[in-house]
N, CA, C and O atoms as a GROMACS GRO file, in nm:
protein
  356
    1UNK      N    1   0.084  -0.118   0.000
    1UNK     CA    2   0.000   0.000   0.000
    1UNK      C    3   0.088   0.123   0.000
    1UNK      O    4   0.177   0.098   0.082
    2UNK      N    5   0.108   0.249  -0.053
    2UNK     CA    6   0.128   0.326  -0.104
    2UNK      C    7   0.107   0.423  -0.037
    2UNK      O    8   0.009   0.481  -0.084
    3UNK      N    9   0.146   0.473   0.048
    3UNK     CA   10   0.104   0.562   0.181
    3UNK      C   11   0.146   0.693   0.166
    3UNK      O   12   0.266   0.718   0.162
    4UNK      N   13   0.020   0.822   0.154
    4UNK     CA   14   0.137   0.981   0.151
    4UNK      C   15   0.182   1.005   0.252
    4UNK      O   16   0.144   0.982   0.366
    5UNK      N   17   0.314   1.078   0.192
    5UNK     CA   18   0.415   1.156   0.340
    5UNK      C   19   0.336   1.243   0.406
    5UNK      O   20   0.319   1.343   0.337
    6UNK      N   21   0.272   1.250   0.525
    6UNK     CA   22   0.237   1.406   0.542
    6UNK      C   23   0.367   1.470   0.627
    6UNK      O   24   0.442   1.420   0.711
    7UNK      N   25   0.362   1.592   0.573
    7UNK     CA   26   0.432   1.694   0.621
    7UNK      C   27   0.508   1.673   0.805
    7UNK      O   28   0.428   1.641   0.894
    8UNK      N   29   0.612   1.686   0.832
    8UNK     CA   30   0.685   1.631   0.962
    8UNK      C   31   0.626   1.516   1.001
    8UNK      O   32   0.610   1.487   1.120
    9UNK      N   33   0.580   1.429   0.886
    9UNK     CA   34   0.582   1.305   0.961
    9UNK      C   35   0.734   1.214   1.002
    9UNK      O   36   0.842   1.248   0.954
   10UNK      N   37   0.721   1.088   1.104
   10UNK     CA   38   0.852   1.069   1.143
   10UNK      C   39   0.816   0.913   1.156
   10UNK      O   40   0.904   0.837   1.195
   11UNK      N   41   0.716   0.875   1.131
   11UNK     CA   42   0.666   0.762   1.181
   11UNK      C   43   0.508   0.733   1.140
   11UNK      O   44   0.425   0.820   1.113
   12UNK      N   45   0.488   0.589   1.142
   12UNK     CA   46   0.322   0.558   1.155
   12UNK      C   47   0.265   0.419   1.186
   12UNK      O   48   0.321   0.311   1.174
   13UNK      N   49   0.151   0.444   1.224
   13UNK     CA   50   0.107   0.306   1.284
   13UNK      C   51  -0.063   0.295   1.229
   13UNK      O   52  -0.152   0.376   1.254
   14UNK      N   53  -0.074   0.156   1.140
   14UNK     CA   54  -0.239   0.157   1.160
   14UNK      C   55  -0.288  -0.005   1.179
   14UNK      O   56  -0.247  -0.106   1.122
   15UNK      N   57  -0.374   0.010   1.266
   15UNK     CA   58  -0.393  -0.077   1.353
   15UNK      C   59  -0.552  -0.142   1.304
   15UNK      O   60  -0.609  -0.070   1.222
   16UNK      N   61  -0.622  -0.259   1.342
   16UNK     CA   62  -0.749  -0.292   1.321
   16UNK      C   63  -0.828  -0.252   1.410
   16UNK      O   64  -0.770  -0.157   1.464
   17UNK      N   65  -0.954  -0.272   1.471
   17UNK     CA   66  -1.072  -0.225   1.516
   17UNK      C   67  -0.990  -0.325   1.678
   17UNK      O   68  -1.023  -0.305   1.795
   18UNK      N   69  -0.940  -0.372   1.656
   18UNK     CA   70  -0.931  -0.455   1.793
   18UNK      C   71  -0.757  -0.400   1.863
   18UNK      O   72  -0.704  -0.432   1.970
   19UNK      N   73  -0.707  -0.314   1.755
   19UNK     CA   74  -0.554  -0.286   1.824
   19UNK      C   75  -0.433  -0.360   1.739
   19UNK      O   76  -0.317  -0.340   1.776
   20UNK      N   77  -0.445  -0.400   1.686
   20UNK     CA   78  -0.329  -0.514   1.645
   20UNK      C   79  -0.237  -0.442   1.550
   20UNK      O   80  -0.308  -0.353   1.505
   21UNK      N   81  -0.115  -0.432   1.494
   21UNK     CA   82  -0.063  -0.337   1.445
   21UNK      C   83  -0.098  -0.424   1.273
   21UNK      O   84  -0.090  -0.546   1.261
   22UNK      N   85  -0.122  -0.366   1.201
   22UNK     CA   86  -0.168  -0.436   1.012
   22UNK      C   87  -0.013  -0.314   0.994
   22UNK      O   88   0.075  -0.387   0.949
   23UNK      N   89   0.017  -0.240   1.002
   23UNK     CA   90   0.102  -0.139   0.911
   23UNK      C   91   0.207  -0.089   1.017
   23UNK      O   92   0.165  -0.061   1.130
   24UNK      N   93   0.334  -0.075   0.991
   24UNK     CA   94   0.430   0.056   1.083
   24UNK      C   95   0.560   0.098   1.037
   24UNK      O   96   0.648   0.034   0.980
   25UNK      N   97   0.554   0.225   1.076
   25UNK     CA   98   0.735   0.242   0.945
   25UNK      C   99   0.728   0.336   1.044
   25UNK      O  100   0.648   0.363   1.133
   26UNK      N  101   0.865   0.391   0.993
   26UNK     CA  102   0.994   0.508   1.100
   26UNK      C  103   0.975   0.467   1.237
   26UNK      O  104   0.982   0.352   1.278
   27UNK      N  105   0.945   0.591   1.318
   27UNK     CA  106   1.009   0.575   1.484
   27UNK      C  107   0.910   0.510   1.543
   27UNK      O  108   0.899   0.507   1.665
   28UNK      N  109   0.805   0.434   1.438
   28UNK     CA  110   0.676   0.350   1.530
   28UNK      C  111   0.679   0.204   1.478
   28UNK      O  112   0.583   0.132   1.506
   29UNK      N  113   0.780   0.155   1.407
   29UNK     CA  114   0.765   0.064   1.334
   29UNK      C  115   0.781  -0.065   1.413
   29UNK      O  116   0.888  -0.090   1.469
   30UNK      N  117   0.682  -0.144   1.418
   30UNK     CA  118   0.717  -0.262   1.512
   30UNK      C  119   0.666  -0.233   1.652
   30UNK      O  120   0.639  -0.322   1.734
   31UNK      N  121   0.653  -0.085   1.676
   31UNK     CA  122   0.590  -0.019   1.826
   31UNK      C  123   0.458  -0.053   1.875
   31UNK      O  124   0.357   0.017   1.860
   32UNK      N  125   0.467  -0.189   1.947
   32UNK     CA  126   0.322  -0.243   1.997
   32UNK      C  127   0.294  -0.166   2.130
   32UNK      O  128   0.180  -0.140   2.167
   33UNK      N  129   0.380  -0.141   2.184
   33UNK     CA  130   0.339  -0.031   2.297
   33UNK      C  131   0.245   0.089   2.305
   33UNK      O  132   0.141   0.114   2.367
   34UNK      N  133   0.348   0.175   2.188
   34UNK     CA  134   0.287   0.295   2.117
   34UNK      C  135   0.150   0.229   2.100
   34UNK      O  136   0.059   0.295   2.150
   35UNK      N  137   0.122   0.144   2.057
   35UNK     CA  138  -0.019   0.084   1.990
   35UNK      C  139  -0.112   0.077   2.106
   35UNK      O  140  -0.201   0.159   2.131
   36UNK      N  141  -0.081  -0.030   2.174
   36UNK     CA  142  -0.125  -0.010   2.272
   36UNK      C  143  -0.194   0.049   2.396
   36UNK      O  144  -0.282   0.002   2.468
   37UNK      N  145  -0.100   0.214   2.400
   37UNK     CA  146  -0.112   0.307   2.428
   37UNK      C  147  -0.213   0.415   2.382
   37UNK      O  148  -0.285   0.470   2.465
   38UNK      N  149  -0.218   0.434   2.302
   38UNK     CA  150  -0.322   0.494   2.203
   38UNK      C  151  -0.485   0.411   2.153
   38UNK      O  152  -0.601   0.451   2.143
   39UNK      N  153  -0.412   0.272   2.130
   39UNK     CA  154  -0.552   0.166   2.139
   39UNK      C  155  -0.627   0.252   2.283
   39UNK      O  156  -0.725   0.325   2.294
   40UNK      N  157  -0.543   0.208   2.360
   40UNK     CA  158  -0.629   0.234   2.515
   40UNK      C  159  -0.679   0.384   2.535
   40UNK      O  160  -0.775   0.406   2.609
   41UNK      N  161  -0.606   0.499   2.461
   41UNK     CA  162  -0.657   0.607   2.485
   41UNK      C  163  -0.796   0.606   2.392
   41UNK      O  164  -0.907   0.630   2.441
   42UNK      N  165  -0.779   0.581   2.275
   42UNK     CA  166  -0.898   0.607   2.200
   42UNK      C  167  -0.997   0.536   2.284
   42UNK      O  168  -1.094   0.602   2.322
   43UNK      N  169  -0.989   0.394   2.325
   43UNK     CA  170  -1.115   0.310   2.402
   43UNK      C  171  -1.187   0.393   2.557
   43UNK      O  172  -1.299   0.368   2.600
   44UNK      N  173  -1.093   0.491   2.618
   44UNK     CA  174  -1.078   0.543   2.721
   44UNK      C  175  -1.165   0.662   2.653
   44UNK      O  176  -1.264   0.681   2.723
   45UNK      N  177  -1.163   0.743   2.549
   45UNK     CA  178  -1.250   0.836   2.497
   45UNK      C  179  -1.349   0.809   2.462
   45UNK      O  180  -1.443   0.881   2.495
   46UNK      N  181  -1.374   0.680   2.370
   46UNK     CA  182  -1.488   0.621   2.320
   46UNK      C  183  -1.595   0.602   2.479
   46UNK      O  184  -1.702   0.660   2.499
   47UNK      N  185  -1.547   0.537   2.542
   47UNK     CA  186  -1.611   0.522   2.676
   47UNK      C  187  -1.680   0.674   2.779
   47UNK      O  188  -1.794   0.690   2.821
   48UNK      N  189  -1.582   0.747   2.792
   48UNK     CA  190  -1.591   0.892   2.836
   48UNK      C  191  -1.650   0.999   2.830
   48UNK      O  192  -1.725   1.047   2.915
   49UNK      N  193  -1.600   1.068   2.668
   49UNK     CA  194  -1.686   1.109   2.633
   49UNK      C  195  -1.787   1.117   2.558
   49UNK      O  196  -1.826   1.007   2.518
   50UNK      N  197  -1.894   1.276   2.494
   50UNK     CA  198  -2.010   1.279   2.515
   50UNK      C  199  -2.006   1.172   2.354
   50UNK      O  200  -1.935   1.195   2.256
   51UNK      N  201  -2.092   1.073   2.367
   51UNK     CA  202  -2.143   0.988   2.305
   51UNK      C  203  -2.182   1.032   2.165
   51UNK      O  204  -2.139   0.980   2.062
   52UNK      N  205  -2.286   1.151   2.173
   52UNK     CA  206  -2.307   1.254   2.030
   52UNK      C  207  -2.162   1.269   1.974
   52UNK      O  208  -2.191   1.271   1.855
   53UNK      N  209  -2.038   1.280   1.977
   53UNK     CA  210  -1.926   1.333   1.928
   53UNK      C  211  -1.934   1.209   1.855
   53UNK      O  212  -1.994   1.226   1.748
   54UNK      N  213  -1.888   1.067   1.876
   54UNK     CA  214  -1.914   0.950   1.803
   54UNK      C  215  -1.974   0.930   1.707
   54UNK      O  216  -1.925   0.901   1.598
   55UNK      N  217  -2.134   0.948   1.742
   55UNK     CA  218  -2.250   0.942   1.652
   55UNK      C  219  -2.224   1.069   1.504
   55UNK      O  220  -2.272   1.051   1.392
   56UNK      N  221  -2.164   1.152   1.533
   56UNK     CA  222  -2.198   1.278   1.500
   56UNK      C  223  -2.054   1.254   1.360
   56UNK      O  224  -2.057   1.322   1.257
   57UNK      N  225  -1.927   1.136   1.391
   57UNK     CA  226  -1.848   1.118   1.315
   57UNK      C  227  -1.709   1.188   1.362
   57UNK      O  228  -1.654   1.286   1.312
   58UNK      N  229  -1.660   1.098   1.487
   58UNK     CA  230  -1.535   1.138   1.545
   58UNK      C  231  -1.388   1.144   1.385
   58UNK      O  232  -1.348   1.063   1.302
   59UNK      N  233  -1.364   1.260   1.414
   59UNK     CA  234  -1.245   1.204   1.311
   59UNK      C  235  -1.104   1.217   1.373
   59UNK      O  236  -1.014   1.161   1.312
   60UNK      N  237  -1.074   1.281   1.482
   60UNK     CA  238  -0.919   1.259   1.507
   60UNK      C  239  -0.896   1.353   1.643
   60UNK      O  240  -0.935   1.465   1.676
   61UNK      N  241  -0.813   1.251   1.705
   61UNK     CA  242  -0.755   1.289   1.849
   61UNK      C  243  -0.551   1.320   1.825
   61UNK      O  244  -0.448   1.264   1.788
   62UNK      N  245  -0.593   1.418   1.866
   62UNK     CA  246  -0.456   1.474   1.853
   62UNK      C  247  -0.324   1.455   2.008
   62UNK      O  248  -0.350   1.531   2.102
   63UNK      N  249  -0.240   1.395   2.022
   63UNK     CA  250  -0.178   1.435   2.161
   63UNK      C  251  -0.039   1.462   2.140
   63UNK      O  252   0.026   1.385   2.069
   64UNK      N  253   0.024   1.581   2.202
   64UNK     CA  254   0.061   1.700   2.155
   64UNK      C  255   0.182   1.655   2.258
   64UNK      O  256   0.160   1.606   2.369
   65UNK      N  257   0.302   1.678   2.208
   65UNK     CA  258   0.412   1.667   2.345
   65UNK      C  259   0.495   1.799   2.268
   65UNK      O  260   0.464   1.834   2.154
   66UNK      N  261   0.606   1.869   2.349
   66UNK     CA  262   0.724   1.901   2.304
   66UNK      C  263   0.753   1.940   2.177
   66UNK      O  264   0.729   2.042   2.113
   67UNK      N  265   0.821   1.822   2.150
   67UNK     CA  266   0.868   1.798   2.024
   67UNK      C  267   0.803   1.720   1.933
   67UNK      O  268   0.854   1.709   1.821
   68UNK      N  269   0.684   1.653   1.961
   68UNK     CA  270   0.622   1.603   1.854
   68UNK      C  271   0.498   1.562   1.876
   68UNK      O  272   0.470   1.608   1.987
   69UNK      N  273   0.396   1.494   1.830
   69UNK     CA  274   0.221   1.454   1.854
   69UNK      C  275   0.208   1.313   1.764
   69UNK      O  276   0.263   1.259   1.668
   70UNK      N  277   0.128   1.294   1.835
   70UNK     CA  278   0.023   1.203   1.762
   70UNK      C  279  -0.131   1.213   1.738
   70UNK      O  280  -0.240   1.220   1.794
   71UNK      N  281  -0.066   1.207   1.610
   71UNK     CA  282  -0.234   1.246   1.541
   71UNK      C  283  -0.312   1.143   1.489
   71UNK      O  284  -0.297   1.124   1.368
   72UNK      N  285  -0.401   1.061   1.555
   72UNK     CA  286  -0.526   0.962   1.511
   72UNK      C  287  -0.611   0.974   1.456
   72UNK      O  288  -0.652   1.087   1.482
   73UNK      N  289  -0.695   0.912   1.365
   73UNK     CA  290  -0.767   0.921   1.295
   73UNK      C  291  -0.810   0.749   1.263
   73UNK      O  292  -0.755   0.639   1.259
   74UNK      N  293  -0.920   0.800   1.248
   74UNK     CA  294  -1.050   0.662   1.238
   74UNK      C  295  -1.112   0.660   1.090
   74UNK      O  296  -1.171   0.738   1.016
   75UNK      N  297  -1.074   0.553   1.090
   75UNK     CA  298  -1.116   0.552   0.957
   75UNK      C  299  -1.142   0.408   0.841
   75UNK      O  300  -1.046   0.341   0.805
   76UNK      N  301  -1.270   0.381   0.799
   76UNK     CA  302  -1.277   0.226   0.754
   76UNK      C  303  -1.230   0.113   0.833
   76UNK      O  304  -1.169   0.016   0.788
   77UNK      N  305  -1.271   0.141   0.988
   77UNK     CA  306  -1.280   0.030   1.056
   77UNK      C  307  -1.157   0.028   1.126
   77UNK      O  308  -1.144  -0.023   1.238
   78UNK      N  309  -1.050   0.091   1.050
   78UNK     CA  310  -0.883   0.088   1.118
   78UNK      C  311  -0.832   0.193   1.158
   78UNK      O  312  -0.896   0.290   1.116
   79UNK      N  313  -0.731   0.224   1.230
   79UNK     CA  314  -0.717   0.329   1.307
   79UNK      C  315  -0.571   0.369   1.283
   79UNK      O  316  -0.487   0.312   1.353
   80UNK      N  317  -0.538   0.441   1.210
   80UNK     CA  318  -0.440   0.538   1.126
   80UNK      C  319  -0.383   0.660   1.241
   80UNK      O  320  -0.442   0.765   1.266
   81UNK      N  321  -0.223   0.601   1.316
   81UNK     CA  322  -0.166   0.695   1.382
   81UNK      C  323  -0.036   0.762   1.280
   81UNK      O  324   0.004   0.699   1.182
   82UNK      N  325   0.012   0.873   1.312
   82UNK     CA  326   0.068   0.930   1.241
   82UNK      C  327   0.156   1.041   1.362
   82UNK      O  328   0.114   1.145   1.412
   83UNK      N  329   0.316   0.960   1.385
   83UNK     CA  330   0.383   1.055   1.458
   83UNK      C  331   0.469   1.150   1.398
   83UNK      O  332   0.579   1.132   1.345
   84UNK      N  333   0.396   1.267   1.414
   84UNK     CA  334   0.475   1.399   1.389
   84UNK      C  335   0.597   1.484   1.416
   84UNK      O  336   0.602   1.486   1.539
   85UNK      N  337   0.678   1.543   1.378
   85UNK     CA  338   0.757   1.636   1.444
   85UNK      C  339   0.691   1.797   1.430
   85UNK      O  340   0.649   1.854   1.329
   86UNK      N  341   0.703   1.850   1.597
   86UNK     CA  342   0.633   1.993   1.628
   86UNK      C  343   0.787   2.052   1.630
   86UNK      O  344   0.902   2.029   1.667
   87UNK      N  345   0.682   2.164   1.547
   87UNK     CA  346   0.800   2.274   1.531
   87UNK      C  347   0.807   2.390   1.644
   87UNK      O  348   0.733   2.488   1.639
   88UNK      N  349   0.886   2.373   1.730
   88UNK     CA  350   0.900   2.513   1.838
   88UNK      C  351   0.839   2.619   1.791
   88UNK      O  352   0.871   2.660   1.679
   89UNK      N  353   0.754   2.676   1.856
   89UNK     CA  354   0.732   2.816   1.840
   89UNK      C  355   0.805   2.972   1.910
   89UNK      O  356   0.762   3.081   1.873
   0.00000   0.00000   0.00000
């Protein structure tokens, strides 16, 4: 599969409806943790919050560090992470 670069990407992970890693290249490649980690945050949101956000067509949880984020996104059943590099402001 044929995947675009986005812009400061450094890494990526996409996973099935249950967590399992199907895809991973650069600084996530092979990263079942990372997976893991994020599996559990998205399940931890899905659970949490307001339920309408779901219904309504969640498209992406962003978590923001320092020097870089992860940006999620849902999509056809699988769950498309994408680690970034943040540019200092």
């Amino acid at each position: 599969m044929d995947r675009p670069n986005i812009q400061g990407q450094i890494g990526y992970l996409t996973l099935n409806s249950e967590g399992a890693v199907l895809a991973s290249e650069g600084d996530l490649k092979n990263d079942e943790k990372t997976a893991g980690i994020l599996h559990g945050l998205i399940t931890l949101a899905h659970n949490r919050l307001d339920p309408k956000a779901f219904d309504k067509g969640f498209k992406r949880l962003t978590v923001t560090y320092e020097d870089h984020a992860y940006v999620v996104c849902l999509s056809n059943r699988k769950i498309h992470i994408v680690k970034r590099q943040v540019q200092a402001t």
